[in-house]
C-alpha positions in Angstrom: 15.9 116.3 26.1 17.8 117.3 29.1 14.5 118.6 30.8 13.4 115.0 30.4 16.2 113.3 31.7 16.0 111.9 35.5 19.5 111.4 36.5 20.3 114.1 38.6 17.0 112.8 40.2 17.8 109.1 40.6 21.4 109.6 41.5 20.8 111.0 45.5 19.1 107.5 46.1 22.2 105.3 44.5 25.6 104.7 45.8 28.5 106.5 44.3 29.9 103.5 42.5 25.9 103.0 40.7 26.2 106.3 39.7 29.4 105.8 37.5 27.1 104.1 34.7 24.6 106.6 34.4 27.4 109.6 34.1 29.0 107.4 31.3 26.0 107.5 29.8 25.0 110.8 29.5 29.2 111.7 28.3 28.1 109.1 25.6 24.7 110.7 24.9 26.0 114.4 25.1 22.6 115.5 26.5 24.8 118.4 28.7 27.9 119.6 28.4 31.1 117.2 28.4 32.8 119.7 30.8 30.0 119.3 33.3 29.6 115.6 33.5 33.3 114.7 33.8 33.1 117.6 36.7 30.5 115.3 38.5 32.6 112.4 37.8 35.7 113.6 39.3 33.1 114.7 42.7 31.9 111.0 42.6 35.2 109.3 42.3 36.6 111.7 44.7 34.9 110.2 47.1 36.3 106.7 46.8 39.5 104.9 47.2 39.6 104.9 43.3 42.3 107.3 43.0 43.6 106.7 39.3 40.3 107.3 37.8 39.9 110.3 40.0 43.3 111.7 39.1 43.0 111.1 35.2 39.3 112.9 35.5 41.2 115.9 36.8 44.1 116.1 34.3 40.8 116.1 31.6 39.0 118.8 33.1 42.0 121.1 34.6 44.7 120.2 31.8 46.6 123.3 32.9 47.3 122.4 36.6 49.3 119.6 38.4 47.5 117.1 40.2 46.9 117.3 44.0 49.6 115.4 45.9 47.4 114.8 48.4 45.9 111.7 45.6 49.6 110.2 46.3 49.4 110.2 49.9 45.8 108.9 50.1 47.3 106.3 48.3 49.8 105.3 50.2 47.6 105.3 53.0 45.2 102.6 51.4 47.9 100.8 50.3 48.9 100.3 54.0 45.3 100.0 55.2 44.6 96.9 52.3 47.4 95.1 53.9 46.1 95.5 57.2 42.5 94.6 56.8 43.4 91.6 54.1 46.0 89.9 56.9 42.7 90.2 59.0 39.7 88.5 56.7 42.4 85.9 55.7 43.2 84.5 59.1 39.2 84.3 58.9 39.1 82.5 55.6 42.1 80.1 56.7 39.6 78.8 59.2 36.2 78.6 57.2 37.2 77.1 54.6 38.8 74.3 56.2 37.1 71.2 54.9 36.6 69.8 58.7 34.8 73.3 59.7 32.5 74.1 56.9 31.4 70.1 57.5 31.1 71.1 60.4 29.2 74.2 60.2 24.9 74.2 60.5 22.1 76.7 59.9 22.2 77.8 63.4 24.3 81.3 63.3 24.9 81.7 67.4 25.6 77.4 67.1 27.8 78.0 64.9 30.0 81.4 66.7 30.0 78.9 69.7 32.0 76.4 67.5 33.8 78.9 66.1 34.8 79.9 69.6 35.3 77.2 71.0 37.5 75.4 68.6 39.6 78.2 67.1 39.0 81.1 69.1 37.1 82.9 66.2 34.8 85.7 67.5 32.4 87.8 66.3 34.5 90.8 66.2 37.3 88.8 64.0 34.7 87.6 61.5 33.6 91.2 60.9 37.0 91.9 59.4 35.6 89.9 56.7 32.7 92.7 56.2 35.6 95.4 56.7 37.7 94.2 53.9 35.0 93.4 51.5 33.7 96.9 51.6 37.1 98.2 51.3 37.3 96.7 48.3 34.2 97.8 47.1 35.8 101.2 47.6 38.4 101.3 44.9 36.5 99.2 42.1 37.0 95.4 42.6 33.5 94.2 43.4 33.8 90.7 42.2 36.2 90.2 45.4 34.0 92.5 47.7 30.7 90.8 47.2 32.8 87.5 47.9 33.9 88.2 51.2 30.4 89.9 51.9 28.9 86.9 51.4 30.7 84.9 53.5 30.4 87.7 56.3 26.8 87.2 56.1 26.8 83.0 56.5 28.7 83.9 60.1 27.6 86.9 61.3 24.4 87.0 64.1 24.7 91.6 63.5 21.5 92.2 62.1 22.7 96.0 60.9 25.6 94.7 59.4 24.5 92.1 57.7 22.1 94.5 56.1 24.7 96.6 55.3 26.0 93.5 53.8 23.1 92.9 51.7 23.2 96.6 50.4 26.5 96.1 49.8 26.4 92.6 48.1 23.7 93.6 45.6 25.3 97.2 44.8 28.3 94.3 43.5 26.4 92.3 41.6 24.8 94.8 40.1 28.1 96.5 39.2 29.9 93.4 37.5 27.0 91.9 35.9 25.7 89.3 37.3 22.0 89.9 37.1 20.8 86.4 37.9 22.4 86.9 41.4 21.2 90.2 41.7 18.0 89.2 41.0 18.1 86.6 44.3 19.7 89.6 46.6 17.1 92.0 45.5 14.6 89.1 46.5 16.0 89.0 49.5 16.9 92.3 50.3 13.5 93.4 49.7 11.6 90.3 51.9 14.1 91.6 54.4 13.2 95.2 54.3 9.2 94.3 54.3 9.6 92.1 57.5 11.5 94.7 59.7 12.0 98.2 60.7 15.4 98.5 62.3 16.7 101.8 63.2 18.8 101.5 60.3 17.4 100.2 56.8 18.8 102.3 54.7 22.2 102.0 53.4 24.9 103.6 55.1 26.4 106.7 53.6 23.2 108.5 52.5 23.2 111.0 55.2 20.1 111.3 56.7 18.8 109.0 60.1 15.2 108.3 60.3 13.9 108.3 63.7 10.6 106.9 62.8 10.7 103.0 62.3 7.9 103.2 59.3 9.1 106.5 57.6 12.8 105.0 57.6 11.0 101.7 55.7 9.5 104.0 53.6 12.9 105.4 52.7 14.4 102.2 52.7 11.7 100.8 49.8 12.7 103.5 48.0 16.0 103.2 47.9 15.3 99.7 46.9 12.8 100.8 43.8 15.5 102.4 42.2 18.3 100.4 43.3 15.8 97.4 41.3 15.7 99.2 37.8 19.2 98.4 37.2 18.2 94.5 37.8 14.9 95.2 36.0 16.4 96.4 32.9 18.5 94.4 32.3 17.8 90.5 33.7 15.3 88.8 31.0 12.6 88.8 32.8 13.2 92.2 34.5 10.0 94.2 32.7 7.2 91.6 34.0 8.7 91.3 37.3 8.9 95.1 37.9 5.6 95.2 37.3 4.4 92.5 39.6 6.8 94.3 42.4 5.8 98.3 41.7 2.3 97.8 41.0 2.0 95.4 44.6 0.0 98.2 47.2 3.1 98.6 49.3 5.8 99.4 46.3 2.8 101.7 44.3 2.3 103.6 47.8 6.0 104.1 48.0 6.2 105.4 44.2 3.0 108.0 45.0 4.8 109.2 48.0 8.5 109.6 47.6 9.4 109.4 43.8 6.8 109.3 41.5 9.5 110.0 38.7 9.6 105.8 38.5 6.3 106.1 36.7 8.3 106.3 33.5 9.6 102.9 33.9 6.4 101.6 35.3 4.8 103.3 32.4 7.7 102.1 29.9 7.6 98.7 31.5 3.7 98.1 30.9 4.2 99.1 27.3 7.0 96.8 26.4 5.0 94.0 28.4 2.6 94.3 25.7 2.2 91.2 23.6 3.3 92.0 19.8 3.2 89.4 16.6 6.9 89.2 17.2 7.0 88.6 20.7 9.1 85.4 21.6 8.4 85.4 25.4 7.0 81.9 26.1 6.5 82.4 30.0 2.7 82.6 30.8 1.9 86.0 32.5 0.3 86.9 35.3 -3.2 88.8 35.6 -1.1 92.2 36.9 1.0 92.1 34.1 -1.7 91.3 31.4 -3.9 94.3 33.3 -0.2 96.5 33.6 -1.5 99.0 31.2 -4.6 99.7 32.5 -3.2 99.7 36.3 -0.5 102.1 35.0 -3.0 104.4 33.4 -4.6 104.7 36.1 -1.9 105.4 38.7 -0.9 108.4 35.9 -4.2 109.8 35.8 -4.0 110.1 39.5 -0.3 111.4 39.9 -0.2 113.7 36.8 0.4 116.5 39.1 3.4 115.3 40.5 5.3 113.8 37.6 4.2 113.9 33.3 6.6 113.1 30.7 5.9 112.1 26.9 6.1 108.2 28.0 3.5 108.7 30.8 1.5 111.4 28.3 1.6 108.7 25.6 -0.4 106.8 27.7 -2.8 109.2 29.0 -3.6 110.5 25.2 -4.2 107.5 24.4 -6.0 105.8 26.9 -7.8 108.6 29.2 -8.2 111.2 26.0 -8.1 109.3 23.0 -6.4 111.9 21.3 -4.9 109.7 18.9 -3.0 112.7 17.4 -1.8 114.3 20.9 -1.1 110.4 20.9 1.2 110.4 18.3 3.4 113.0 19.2 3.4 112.0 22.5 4.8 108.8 21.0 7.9 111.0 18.9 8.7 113.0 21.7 8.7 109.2 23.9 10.8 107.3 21.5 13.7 110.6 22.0 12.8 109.7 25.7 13.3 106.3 25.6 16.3 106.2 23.6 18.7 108.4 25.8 17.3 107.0 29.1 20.0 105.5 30.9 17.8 102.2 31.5 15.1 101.9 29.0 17.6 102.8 25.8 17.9 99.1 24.9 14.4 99.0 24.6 13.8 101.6 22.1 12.5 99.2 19.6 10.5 97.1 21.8 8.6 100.4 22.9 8.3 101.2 19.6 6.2 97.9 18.3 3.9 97.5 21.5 3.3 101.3 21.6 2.1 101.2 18.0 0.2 97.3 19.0 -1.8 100.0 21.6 -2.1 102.3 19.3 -3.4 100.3 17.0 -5.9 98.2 19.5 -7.2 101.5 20.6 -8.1 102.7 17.2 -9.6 99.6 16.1 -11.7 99.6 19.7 -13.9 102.8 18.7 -13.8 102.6 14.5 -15.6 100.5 12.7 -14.0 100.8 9.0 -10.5 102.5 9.4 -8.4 103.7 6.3 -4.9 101.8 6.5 -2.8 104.7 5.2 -4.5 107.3 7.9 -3.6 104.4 10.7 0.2 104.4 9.4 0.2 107.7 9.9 -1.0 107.6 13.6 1.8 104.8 13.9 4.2 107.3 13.1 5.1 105.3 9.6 5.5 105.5 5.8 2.2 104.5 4.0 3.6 100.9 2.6 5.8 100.2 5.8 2.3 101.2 7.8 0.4 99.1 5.2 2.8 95.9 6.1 3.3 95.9 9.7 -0.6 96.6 10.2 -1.5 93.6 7.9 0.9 91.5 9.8 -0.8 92.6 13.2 -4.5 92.0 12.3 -3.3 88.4 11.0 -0.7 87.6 13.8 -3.0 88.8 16.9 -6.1 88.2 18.0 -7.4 91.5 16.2 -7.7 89.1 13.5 -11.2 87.8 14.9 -12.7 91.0 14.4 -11.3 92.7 11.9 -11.1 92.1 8.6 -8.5 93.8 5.5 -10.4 94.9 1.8 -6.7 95.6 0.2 -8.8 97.0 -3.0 -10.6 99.8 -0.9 -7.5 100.1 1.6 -9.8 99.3 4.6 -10.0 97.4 7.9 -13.7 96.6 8.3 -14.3 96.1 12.4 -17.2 93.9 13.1 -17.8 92.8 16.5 -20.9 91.8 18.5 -22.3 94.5 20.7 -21.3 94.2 24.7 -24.0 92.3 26.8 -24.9 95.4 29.3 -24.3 93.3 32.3 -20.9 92.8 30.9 -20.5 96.9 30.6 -21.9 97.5 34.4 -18.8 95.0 35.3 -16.1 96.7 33.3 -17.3 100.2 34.9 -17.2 99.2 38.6 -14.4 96.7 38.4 -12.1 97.4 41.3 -14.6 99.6 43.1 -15.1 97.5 46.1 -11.2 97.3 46.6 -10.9 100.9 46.3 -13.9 101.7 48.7 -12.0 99.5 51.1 -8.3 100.9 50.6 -10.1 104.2 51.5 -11.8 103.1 54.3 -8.3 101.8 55.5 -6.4 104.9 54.8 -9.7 106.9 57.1 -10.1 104.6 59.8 -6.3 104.4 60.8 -3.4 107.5 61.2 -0.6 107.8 58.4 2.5 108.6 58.1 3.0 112.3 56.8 5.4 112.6 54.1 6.0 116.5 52.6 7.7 116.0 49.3 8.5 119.0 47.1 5.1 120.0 45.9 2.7 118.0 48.0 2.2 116.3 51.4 0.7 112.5 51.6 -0.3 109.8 53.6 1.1 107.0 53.4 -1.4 104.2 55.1 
């Protein structure tokens, strides 16, 4: 399963602290060696102000040997720097939350500096002690107190770069302690932000690189922000459905085709949970993208399977593109390993399970016209009497019911449905071709943006 897992690819496009979770998770799943992940641990936390966790990592991985001194006087030094930059945001605080100013404040951002200035001599270089403490404190672990004063650095401030930074910042925290409604609202906004500008600088500080080209820096920012997202994604409760109305919008898809189309497996895994199953509880009426999600997603595989196939994205393509219903099935053992040790989509093993075996089932159904239960079990991947349950519970929950029909003596499904009017076939087989014929004229008629990734070079339009 190792050659399956994608952290060591999603991990150059997080921030140190986002990558904690996803280390923890593979020590807990034991896919490589203990040794090795608490050695990329200690690298990680090395590079923050979190010096505890950084000195118990080494006394783990090098019992024999004493532990730097140099993790005392860094220490020290932080220690004298948090008293310093807190004695800085709170003569900043003192004055905002007075009752009288925060009355007084408006939506106006340069109206309000001007009061600020006028009244208690606050400046825009004071107020961005507020951004300097929070993100030292984002540093060493307390990101309920960062995102705070990162918020209220944001209200004030008229920086544009910073208050990006901010935003970066305020959603890494949210993120981090939980709070997935709110990160929900600062992806939102992150993300309406990144689509409406191209700065020189839209990618969060610290990654290394400058863009110098406005639209190839979006392009990095976007993905930054795709996988930033699956954290929110996966776990807020309406994550699945709304990462599929963001990646499967032309701008997100484009970005996944050109920088990492490893986030088909969640796109993939995302479509397949979205599937409607006689157990299903989800309420919330769903949008034509997410109904179509599967076939979309198919799709989008059949035309990146050259850059990125695993069993969850295989699944599909057997299935749906082959109709290999045996390659389909062990496509569908090899996913459910997949799914259960991915960092992100392990809480939805079962869920992928059920609507995997719904497709399965719908797909058999769609080219058969009598269909022995016990050889369907055994494409489900389940004991004959199990199969013979769950599949009777399907036919009669879902609306396979008006078409099929269960002869429990003979063991059968009898399929009877009236044949496909043939105007309604010419519409199925040239559905979308106008908007295709279009995007292609598009991508022809104006220069792209060359991106070279490891195996191929594309345009992005």
């Amino acid at each position: 399963m190792a050659d399956y897992d994608l952290s060591k690819t999603i991990i150059p496009f997080l921030d140190r602290h986002l990558a904690f979770p996803l280390l923890a998770h593979l020590a807990e799943t034991g896919i490589f060696p203990e040794n090795e992940v608490q050695i990329a641990q200690y690298e990680l936390a090395s590079g923050t102000n979190m010096f505890d966790y950084a000195a118990s990592l080494f006394r783990q991985i090098y019992s024999n040997q004493e532990v730097p001194k140099e993790f005392d006087e860094k220490r020290q030094n932080v220690v004298s720097m948090h008293e310093t930059l807190q004695q800085e945001a709170q003569a900043v605080l003192d004055v905002i939350e007075n009752l009288d100013v925060a009355q007084s404040l408006r939506q106006d951002k340069n109206q309000n500096l001007h009061y600020l200035k006028e009244h208690y001599n606050l400046t825009l270089e004071q107020i961005t002690a507020l951004y300097n403490f929070g993100k030292f404190q984002y540093s060493y672990g307390n990101y309920s107190g960062a995102a705070d004063y990162l918020y209220h650095f944001r209200v004030l401030s008229t920086d544009a770069d910073l208050n990006l930074s901010a935003h970066w910042g305020k959603l890494a925290c949210d993120i981090l302690a939980g709070k997935w409604d709110t990160a929900l609202e600062e992806l939102n906004t992150l993300r309406e932000t990144i689509d409406s500008r191209t700065p020189s600088s839209l990618v969060p500080s610290g990654n290394g690189s400058q863009a110098v080209d406005p639209a190839l820096n979006q392009l990095h920012s976007r993905t930054w922000l795709v996988h930033w997202s699956l954290f929110v994604y996966f776990n807020h409760p309406q994550g699945r459905a709304l990462l599929l109305e963001t990646f499967l919008s032309p701008t997100y898809l484009n970005t996944i085709q050109t920088s990492c189309p490893w986030i088909l497996r969640y796109l993939a895994a995302a479509a397949v949970i979205s599937t409607p199953t006689p157990s299903s509880t989800n309420s919330i009426p769903l949008s034509s993208r997410v109904k179509n999600a599967v076939r979309d997603v198919v799709k989008v595989i059949q035309l990146e399977g050259s850059q990125y196939f695993d069993p969850v994205t295989e699944f599909l393509m057997q299935l749906h593109v082959e109709f290999d219903f045996e390659a389909a099935q062990k496509a569908l053992r090899k996913a459910e390993k997949v799914v259960s040790d991915d960092f992100f989509l392990g809480e939805f093993r079962e869920e992928f399970l059920e609507s995997a075996r719904c497709l399965v089932s719908e797909a058999y159904c769609r080219i058969h016209q009598r269909i022995d239960i016990g050889d369907l079990s055994e494409r489900l991947n389940l004991p004959r009497d199990e199969g013979e349950k769950w599949i009777v519970n399907l036919i009669r929950e879902t609306r396979m019911g008006q078409d099929a029909k269960i002869d429990l003596e003979k063991n059968l499904i009898q399929i009877s449905r009236p044949p496909q009017p043939i105007y309604q076939s010419v519409i199925e087989k040239t559905r979308g071709l106008a908007i295709r014929t279009q995007a292609l004229g598009a991508a022809v008629a104006r220069p792209g943006i060359m991106s070279t990734n490891a195996n191929t070079t594309t345009t992005v339009s």
